[in-house]
N, C-alpha and C positions, 0 to 999 in steps of 0.2 A: 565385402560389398555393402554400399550404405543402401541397404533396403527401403527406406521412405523417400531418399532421392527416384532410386528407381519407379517405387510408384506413383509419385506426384509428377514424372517425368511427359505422362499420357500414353505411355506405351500399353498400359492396358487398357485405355478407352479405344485405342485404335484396334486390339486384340480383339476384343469384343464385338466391337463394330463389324468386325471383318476388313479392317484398311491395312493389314500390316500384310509386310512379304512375307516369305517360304519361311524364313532366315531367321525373323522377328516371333512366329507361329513356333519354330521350333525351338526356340531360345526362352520364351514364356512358357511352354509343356513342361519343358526343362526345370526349370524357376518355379514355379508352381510346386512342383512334387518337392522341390528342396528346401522351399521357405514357405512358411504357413502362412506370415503377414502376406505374401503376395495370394496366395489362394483366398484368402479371405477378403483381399481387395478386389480380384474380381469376381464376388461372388457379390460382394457387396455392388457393385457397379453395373451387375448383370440386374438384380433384382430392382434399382433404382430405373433402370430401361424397361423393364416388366411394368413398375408401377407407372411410367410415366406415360407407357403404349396403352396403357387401360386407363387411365386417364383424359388423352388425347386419340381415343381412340376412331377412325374413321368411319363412319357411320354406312351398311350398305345401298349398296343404288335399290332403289325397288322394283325392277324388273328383276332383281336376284330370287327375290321371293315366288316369282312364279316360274322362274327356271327349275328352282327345286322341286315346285311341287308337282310339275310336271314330269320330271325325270324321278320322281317318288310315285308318281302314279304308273309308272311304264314297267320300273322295278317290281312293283306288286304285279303286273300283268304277267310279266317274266315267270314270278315264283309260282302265282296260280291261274292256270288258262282257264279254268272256269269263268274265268272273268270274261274272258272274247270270246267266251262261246254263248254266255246270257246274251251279250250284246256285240254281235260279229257286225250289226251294221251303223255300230255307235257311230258317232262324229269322231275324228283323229284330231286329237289334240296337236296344235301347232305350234311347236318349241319358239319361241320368241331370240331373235339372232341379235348378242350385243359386239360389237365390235371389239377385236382383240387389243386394239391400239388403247380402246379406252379403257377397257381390266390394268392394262399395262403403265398410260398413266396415275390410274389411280393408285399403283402398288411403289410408282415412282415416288407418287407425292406423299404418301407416305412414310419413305426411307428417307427423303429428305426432311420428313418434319419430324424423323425421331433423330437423325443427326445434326438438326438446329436445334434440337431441343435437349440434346447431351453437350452440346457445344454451350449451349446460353446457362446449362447450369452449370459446368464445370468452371467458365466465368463467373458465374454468379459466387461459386466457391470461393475463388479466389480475390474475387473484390471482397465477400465478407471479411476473408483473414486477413485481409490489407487493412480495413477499417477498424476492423478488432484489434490488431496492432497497432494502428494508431490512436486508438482509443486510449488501449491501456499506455503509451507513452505521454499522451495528455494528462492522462489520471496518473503517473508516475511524479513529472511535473509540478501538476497542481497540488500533490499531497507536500515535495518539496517544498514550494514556496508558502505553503502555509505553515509548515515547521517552519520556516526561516520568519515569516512574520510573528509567528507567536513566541519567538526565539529575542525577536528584535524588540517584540511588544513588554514580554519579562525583563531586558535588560535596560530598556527606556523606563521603566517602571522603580526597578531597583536604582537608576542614577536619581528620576527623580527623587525618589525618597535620602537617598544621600546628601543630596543639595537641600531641602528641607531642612535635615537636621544639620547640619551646615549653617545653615541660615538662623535655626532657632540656636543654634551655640554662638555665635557670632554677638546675635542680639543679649541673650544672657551673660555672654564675657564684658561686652562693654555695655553692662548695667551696673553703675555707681552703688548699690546695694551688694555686689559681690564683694568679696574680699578675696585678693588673689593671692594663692601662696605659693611659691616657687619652692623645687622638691630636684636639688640637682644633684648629682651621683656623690657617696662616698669615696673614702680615696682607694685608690685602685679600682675603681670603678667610675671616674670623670667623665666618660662619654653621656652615663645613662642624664633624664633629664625627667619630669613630669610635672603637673602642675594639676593644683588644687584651686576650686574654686566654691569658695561657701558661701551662701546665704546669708548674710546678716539680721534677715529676715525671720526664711521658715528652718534656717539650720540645716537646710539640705545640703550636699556635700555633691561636690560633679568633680571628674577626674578628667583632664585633657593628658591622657602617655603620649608625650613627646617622642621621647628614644628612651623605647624598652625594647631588648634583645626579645628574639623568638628563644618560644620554651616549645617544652616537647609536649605533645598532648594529653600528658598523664600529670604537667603541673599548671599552677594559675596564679597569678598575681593578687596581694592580698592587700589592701588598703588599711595604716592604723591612725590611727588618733591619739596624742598622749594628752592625757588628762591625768594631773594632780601625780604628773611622772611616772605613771603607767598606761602601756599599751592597751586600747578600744581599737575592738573591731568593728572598721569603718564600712565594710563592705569586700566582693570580691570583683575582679576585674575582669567583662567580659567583651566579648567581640564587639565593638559599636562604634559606630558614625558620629566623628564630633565630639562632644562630652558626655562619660559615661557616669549614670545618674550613679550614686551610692545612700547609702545608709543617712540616716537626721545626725546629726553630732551638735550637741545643746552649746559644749563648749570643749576647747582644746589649744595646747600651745604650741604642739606642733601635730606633723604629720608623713609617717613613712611609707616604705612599700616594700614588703617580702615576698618573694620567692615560695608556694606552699605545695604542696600536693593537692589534687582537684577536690573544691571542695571548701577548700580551706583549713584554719587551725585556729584553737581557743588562744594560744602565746605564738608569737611567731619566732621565726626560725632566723637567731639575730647572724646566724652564720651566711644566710641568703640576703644580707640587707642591702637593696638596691640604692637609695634615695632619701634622703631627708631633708626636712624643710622647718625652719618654726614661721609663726602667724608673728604678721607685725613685723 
């Protein structure tokens, strides 16, 4: 049995009220004693009808007030005759007569202002959980498209900066002070390609890898420089956009590329030799 259906059903506002048949009266006794959530519902529902009748409570007529005190004063005569015998030729107090129709409406208007007033809040209930539902589905929403903009805002951000550096290798390749060196595979190796571009200037050294295979992330590409017919190390080769800056190189006649462990190596490793190029 889905017990929260059952209760949100109203079957216990109507229990309570007293609106429900034989059928429904004995079927809630029932339910009650078998499921706690249900006793606890209408105990909860009873006490919110308590607090809402002390609340809205109906104020008495003021002729009630002297009905009592006059049937309170008759009561004491009852209990001690002494009282009518001090004073057998009192005046008789005359009971004031309200009409029965009007006890009767007033106990009407009553009933029905506590069953508009179970009614307006059990709606009031259920508009709040509608709007809190749709709250949290706007706040659901809204937190999406703000990951997607600050998603879009990082990726616009990261092209820009790729076009930049794009832009400044462009301008630095076809600057008449480079010296370009072409670095194309050895044999058995004629796919690979890379290109070197030097300074003439301040001696900087920039690396454009054309077609260099992927390596595994435990190795790196190592840039050399032969000078005076030994290997300088020119720099190592790492992730970047466009030309990758390396090392100063004063002077050199040519320039390779190894294969290293991350990191790099003092000699390199002529068995990995990708590329070679001389200057000039």
């Amino acid at each position: 049995m889905d017990i929260q259906s059952y209760i949100l059903s109203g079957a216990i506002e109507s229990y309570v009220l007293g609106l429900s048949d034989a059928a429904e009266i004995a079927e809630l006794d029932r339910l009650r004693l078998d499921y706690p959530q249900i006793e606890a519902a209408i105990l909860a529902f009873e006490k919110s009808i308590e607090k809402d009748a002390l609340i809205s409570g109906v104020k008495p007529l003021p002729e009630m007030k002297q009905v009592l005190m006059t049937r309170l004063k008759l009561e004491f005569a009852d209990i001690d005759p002494a009282i009518a015998l001090l004073n057998p030729s009192g005046p008789k107090v005359q009971t004031p007569v309200i009409p029965i129709n009007q006890l009767q409406n007033n106990n009407n208007r009553f009933k029905y202002l506590s069953v508009a007033a179970m009614i307006i809040l059990v709606a009031s209930a259920g508009l709040n959980l509608y709007f809190y539902q749709q709250f949290q589905h706007a706040n659901n929403r809204y937190s999406a498209l703000l990951i997607q903009k600050n998603s879009l805002e990082a990726n616009m951000n990261g092209v820009q900066t790729k076009m930049l550096d794009l832009y400044q290798s462009m301008q630095m390749m076809g600057d008449p002070a480079m010296v370009k060196v072409m670095l194309p595979g050895i044999k058995g190796k004629e796919q690979n390609m890379a290109t070197v571009y030097w300074d003439s200037r301040s001696k900087d050294v920039y690396l454009l890898p054309n077609k260099l295979p992927q390596i595994q992330s435990n190795k790196q590409y190592q840039l050399w420089a032969m000078v005076d017919g030994k290997p300088v190390d020119a720099g190592m080769i790492s992730d970047c956009t466009g030309l990758c800056k390396l090392k100063n190189i004063p002077r050199a006649e040519a320039f390779a590329i190894t294969l290293e462990t991350m990191g790099g190596s003092p000699t390199p490793n002529m068995e990995q030799l990708l590329v070679l190029g001389k200057v000039g």
